[in-house]
VOKE-594350 format. One line per 2 residues: number of its first residue (from 1); their letters; for each residue x, y, z of N, C-alpha, C, O. Coordinates in steps of 0.05 Angstrom, whole numbers, plus 5000, padded with zeros to 4 digits. Each point is the difference from the previous one (the first is absolute). Layout:
BEGIN
NUM	a	X/Y/Z/X/Y/Z/X/Y/Z/X/Y/Z; ...;
END
This chain:
BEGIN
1	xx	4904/6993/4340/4996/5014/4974/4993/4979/4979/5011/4978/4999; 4972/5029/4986/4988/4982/4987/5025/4998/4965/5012/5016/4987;
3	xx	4985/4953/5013/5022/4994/4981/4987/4995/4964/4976/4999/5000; 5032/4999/4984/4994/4996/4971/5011/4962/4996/5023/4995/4993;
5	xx	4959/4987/5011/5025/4980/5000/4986/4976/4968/4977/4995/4992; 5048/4996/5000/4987/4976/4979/5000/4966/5008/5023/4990/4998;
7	xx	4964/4998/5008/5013/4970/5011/4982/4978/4984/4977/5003/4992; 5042/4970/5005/4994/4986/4982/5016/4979/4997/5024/5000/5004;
9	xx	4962/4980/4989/5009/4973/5005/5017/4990/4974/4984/4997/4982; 5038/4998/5011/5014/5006/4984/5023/4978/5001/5011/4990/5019;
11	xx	4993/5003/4949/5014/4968/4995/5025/5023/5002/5003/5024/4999; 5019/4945/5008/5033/5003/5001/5004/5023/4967/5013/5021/5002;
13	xx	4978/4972/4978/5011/5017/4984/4979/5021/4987/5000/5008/4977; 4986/4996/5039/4979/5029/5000/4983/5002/4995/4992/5021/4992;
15	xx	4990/4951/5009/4977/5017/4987/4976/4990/5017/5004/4978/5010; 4969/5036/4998/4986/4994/5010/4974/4986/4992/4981/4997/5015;
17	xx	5022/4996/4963/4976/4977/4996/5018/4988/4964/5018/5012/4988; 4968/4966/5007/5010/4987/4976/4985/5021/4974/4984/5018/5007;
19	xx	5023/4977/4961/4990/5011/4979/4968/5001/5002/4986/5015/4986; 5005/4970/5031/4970/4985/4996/4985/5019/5026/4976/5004/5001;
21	xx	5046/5007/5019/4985/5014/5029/5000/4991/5015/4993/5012/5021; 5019/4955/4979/4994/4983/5027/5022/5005/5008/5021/5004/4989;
23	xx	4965/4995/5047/5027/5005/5015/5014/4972/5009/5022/5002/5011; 4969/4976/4985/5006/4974/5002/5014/5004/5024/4992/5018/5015;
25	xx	5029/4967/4991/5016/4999/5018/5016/5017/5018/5016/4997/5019; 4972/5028/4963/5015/5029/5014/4985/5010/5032/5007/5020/5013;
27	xx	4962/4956/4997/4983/5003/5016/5006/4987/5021/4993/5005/5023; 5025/4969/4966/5002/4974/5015/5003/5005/5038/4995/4985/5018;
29	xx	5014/5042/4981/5013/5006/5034/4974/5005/5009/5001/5009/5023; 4968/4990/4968/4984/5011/5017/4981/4974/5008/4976/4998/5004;
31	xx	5046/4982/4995/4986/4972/5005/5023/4988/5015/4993/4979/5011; 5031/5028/4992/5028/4979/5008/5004/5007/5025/5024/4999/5006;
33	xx	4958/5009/5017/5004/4998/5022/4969/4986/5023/4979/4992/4989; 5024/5007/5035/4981/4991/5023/4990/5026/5009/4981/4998/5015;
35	xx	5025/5018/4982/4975/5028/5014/4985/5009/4980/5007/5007/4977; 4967/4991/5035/4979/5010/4982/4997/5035/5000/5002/5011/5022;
37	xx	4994/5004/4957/4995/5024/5001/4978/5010/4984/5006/5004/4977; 4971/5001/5029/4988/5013/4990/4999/5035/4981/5010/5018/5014;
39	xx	4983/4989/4965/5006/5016/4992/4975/5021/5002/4978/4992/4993; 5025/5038/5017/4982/5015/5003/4975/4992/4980/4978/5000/5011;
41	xx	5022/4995/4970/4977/4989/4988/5001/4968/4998/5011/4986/4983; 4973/5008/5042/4989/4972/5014/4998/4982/4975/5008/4977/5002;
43	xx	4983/5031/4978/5001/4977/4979/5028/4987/4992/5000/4977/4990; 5024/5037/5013/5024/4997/5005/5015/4979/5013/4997/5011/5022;
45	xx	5022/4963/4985/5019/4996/5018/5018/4989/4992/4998/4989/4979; 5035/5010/5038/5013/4990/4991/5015/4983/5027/4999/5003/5024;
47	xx	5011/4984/4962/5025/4980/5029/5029/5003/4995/5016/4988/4985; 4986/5030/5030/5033/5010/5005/5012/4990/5015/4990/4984/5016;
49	xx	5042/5022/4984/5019/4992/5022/4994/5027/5017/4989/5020/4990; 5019/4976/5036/5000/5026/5017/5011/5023/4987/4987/5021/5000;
51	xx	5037/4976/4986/5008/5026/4996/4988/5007/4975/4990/5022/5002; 5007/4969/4976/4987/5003/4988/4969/5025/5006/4991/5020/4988;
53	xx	5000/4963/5038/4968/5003/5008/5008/5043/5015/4988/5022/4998; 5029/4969/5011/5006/5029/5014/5004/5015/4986/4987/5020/5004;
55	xx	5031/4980/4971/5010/5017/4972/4970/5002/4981/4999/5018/4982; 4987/4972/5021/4972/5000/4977/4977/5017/5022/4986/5017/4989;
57	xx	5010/4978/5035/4982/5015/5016/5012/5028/5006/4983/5018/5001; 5036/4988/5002/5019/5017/5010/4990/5022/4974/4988/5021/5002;
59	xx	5024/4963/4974/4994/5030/4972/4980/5004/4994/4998/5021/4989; 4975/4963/5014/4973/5005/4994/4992/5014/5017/4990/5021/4993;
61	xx	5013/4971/5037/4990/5024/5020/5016/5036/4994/4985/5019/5004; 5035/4985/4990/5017/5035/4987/4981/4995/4973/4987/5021/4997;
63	xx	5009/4969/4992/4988/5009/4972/4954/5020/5003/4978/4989/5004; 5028/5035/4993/4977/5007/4990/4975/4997/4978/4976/5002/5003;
65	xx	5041/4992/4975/4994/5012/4974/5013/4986/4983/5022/4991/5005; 4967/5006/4976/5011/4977/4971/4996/5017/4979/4981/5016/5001;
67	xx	5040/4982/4972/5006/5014/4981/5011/4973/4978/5023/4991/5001; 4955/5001/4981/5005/4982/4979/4996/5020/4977/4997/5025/5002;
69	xx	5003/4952/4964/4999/5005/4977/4979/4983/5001/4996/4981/5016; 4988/5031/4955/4975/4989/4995/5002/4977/4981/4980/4992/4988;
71	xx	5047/4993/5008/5006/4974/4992/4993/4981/5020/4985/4982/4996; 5030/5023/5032/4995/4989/5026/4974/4995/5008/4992/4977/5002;
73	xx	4990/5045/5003/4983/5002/5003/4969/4991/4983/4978/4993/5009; 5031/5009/4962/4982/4966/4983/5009/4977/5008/4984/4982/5006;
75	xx	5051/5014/4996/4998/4971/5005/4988/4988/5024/4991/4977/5001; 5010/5040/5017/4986/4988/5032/4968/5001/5004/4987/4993/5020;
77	xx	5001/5019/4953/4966/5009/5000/5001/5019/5027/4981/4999/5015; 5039/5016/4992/4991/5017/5012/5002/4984/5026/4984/5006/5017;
79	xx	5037/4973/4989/4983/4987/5028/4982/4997/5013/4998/4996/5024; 4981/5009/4953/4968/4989/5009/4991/5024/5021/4983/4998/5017;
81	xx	5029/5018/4979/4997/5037/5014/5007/5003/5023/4992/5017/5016; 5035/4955/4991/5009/5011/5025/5032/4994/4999/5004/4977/4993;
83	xx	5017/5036/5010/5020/4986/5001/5004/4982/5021/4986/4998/5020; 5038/4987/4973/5007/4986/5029/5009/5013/5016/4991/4992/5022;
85	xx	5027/5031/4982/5005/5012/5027/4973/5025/5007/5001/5014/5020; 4980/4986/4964/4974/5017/5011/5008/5021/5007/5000/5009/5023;
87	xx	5007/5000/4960/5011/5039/4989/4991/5018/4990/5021/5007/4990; 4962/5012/5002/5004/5014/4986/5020/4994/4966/5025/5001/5001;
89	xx	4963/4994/4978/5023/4989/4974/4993/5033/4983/4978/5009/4995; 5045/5001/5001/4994/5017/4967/5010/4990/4972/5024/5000/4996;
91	xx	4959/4990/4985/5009/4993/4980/5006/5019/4985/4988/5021/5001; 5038/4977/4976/5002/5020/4992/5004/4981/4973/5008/4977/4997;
93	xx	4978/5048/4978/4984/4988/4979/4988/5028/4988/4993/5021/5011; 5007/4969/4955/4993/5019/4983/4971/4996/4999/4991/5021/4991;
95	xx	4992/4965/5014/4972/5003/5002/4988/4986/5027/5011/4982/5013; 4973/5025/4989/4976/4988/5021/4997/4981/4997/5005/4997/4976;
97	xx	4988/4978/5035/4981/4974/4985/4975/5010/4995/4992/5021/5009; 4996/4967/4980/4960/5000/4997/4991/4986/5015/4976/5005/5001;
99	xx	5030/4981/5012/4986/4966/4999/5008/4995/5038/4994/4978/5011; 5019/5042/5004/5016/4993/5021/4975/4991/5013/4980/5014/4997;
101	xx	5018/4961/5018/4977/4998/5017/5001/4997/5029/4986/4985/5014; 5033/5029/4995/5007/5016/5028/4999/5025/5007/5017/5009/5015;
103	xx	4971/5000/4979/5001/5035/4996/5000/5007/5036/5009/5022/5008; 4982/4961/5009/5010/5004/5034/5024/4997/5001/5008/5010/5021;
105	xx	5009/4982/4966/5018/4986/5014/5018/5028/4990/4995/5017/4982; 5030/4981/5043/5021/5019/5006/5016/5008/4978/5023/5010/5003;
107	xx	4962/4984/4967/5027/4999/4984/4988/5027/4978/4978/5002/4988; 5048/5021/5012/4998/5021/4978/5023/4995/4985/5022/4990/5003;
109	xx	4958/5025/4970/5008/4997/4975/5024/5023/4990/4992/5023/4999; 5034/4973/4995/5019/5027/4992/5001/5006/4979/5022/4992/4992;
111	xx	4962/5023/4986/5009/5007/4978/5019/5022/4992/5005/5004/4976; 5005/5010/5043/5016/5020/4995/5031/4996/5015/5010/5015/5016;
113	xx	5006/4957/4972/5021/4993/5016/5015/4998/5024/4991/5011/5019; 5032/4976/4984/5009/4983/5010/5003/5024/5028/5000/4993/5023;
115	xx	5002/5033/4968/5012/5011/5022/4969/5008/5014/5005/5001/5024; 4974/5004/4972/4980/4997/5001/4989/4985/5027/4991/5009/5021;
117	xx	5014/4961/4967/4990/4981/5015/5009/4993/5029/4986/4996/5020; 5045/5006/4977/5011/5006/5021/4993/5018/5021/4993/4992/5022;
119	xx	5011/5037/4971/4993/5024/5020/4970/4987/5005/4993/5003/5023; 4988/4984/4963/4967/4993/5013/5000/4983/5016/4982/5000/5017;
121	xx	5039/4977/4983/5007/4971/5019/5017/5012/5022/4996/4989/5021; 5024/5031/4980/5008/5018/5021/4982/5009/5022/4999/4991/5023;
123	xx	4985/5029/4965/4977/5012/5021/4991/4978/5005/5003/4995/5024; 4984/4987/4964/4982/4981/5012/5012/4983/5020/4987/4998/5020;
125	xx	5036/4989/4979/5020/4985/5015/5009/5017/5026/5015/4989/5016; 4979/5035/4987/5004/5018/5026/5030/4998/5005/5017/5011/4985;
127	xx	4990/4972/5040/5024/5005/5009/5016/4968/4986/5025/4999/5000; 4961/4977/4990/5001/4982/4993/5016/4999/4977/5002/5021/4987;
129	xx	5018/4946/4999/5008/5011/4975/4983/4989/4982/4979/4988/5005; 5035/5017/4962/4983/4994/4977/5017/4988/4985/5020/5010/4990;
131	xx	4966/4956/5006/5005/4979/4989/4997/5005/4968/4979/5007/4991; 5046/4989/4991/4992/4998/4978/4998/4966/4995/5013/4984/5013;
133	xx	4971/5009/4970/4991/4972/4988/5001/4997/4974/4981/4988/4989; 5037/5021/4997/4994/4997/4968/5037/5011/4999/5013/5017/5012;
135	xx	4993/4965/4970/5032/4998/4986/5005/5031/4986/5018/5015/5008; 4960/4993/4969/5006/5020/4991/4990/5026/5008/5007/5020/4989;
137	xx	4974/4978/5035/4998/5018/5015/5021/5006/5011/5004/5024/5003; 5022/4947/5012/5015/5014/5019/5022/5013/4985/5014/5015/5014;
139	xx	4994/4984/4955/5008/5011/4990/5001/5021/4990/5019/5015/4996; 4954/4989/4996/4991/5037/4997/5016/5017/5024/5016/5019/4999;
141	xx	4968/4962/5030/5011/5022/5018/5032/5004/5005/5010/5022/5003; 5004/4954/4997/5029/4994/4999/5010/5029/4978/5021/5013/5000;
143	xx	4958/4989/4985/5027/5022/4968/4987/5033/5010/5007/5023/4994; 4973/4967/5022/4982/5021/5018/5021/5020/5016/5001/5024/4999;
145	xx	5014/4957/5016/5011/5006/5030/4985/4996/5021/5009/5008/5021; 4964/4979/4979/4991/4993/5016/4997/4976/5021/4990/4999/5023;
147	xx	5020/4985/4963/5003/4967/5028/5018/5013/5016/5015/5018/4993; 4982/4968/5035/5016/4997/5025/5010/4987/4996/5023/5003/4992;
149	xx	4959/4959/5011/5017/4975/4995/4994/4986/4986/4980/5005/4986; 5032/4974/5011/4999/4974/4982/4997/4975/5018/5017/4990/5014;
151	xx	4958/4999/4983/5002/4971/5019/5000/4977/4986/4981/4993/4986; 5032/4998/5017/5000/4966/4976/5010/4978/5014/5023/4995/5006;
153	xx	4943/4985/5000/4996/4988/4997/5014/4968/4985/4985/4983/4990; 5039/5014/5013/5021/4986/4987/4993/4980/4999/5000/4992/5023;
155	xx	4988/4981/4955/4998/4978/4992/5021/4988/4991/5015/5009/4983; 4989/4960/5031/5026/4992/4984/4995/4986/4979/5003/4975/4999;
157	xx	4988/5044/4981/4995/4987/4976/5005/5013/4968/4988/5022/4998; 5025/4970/4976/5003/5014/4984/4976/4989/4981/4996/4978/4991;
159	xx	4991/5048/5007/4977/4990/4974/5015/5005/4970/4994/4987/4981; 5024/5031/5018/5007/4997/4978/4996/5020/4977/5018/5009/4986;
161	xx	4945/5000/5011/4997/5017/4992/4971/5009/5013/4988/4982/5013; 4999/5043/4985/4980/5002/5021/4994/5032/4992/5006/5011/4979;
163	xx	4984/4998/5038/4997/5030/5009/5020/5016/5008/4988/5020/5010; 5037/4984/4993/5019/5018/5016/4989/5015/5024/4983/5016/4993;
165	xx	5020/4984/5031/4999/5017/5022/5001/5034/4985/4982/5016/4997; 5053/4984/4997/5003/5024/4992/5022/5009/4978/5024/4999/5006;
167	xx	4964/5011/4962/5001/5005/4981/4992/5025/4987/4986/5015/5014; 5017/4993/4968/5006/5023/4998/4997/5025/5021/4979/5012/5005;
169	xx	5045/4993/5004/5008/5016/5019/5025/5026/4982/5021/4997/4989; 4964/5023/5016/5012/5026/4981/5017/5009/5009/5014/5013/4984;
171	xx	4998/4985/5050/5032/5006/5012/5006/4975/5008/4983/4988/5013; 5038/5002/4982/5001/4975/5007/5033/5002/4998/5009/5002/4977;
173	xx	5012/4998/5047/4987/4974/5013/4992/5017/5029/5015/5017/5010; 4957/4973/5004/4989/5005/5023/5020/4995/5023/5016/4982/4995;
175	xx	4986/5026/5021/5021/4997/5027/4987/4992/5022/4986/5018/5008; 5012/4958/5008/4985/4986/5023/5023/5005/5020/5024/5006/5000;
177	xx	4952/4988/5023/5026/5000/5018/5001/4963/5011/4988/4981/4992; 5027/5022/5023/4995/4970/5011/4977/4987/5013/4987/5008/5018;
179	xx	5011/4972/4970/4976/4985/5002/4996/4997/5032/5019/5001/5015; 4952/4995/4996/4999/4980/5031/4981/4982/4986/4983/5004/4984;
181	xx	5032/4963/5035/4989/4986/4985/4989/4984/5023/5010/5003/5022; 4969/4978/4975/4984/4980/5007/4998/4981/4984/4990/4997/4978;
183	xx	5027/4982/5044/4998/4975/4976/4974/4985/5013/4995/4999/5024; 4987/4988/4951/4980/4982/5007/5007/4973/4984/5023/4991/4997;
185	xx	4953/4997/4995/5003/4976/4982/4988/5001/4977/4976/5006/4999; 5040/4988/4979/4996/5006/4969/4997/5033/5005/4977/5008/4999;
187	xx	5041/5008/5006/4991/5022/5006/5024/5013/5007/5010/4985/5017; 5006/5036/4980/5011/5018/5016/4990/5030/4997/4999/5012/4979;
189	xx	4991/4999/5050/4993/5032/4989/5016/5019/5005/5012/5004/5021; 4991/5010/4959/5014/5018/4998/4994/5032/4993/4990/5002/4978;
191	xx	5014/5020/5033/4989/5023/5010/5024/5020/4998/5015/5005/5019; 4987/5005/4954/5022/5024/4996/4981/5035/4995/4978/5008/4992;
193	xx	5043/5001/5016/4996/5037/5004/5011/5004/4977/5024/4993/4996; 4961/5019/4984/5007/5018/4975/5019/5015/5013/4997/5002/5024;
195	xx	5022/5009/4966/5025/5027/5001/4997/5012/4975/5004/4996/4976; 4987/5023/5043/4996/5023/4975/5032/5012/4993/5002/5018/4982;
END
C-alpha cells in the first residue's frame, strides 16, 4: 500500500539547512563511506557505508512520486528538469513559472493545494510511495492528517539556527511510534510511523 512519507537530512537540533539554505554538513554522510551508489538520475553519486548504501537504494526504489513547495523547487532550478531520484515531482505553488525551460520534463504544477497535489502524486505513484521534499510541505500534510512517516536523516551536528524540519504544527504534540534505525557514518537513519 502506497505510503505518504517526509525524509530529510536534518541537524542534531532540527533544522535542515542553515539561515542562508546551505545544507553544509548536514550532506557529509553521502561522501563518508567506500560503496559507490549511483542515483536514478546518473548525473548523481554518492559513497556510502554499506548500510547506509542499502537504507538510500531501498527508499528510492518504494518511492513513486515527489511532492515539494515552490521555495524548493526555485532553489534547485528545478533540478535542471530532472530530479535525482527520476520521479514524476508535483510542485505545489500559487503560480506557474513563465520562464520554466523543461516543459518535457515529469514535473506538474499544483495550484489548487496541498491536498490536491498529493491525491495527483498518489495516482501517479500507482502502488509506489510519495516522497515529500520540502519542510513546509511536510507540515501542511502533518496538520493535514496525511504523513505516514517521518525519515530523518540525523547529522551529528548543531547549526544552531537554520530552517526547522518541523514548525508550525496546529495539533501538536504529534505521536511517533518507535523509530528503526540504521546507523551509518555522520549519519543515523531514522524512520518513524505517524500515530494517528
Amino acid at each position: 500500500m502506497s505510503k505518504l512519507i517526509a525524509q530529510m537530512s536534518m541537524s542534531l537540533d532540527g533544522f535542515i539547512a542553515d539561515p542562508a539554505d546551505d545544507v553544509g554538513p548536514l550532506f557529509d554522510w553521502y561522501g563518508s563511506g567506500e560503496e559507490s551508489y549511483t542515483f536514478p538520475d546518473s548525473r548523481w553519486t554518492a559513497t556510502l557505508t554499506p548500510a547506509s548504501a542499502r537504507h538510500l537504494r531501498a527508499g528510492i526504489a518504494r518511492v513513486g512520486a515527489l511532492v515539494c513547495g515552490r521555495r524548493l523547487f526555485d532553489l534547485t532550478k528545478g533540478w535542471g528538469g530532472r530530479h535525482t531520484i527520476d520521479v514524476p515531482v508535483f510542485v505545489v505553488t500559487h503560480r506557474v513559472p513563465d520562464d520554466w525551460p523543461h516543459p518535457e520534463a515529469p514535473f506538474t504544477f499544483v495550484t489548487d493545494g496541498i491536498e490536491s497535489a498529493i491525491a495527483q502524486a498518489k495516482t501517479r505513484a500507482g502502488d509506489k510511495n510519495v516522497a515529500i521534499a520540502s519542510a513546509s510541505i511536510a507540515q501542511q500534510c502533518l496538520n493535514a492528517g496525511l504523513l505516514d512517516e517521518i525519515c530523518v536523516d540525523l547529522a551529528p551536528v548543531l547549526l544552531g539556527k537554520g530552517i526547522p524540519f518541523f514548525t508550525n504544527l496546529a495539533d501538536s504534540p504529534v505521536l511517533l511510534d518507535n523509530p528503526e534505525v540504521v546507523q551509518g557514518d555522520r549519519v543515523t537513519h531514522l524512520t518513524y510511523r505517524v500515530l494517528r
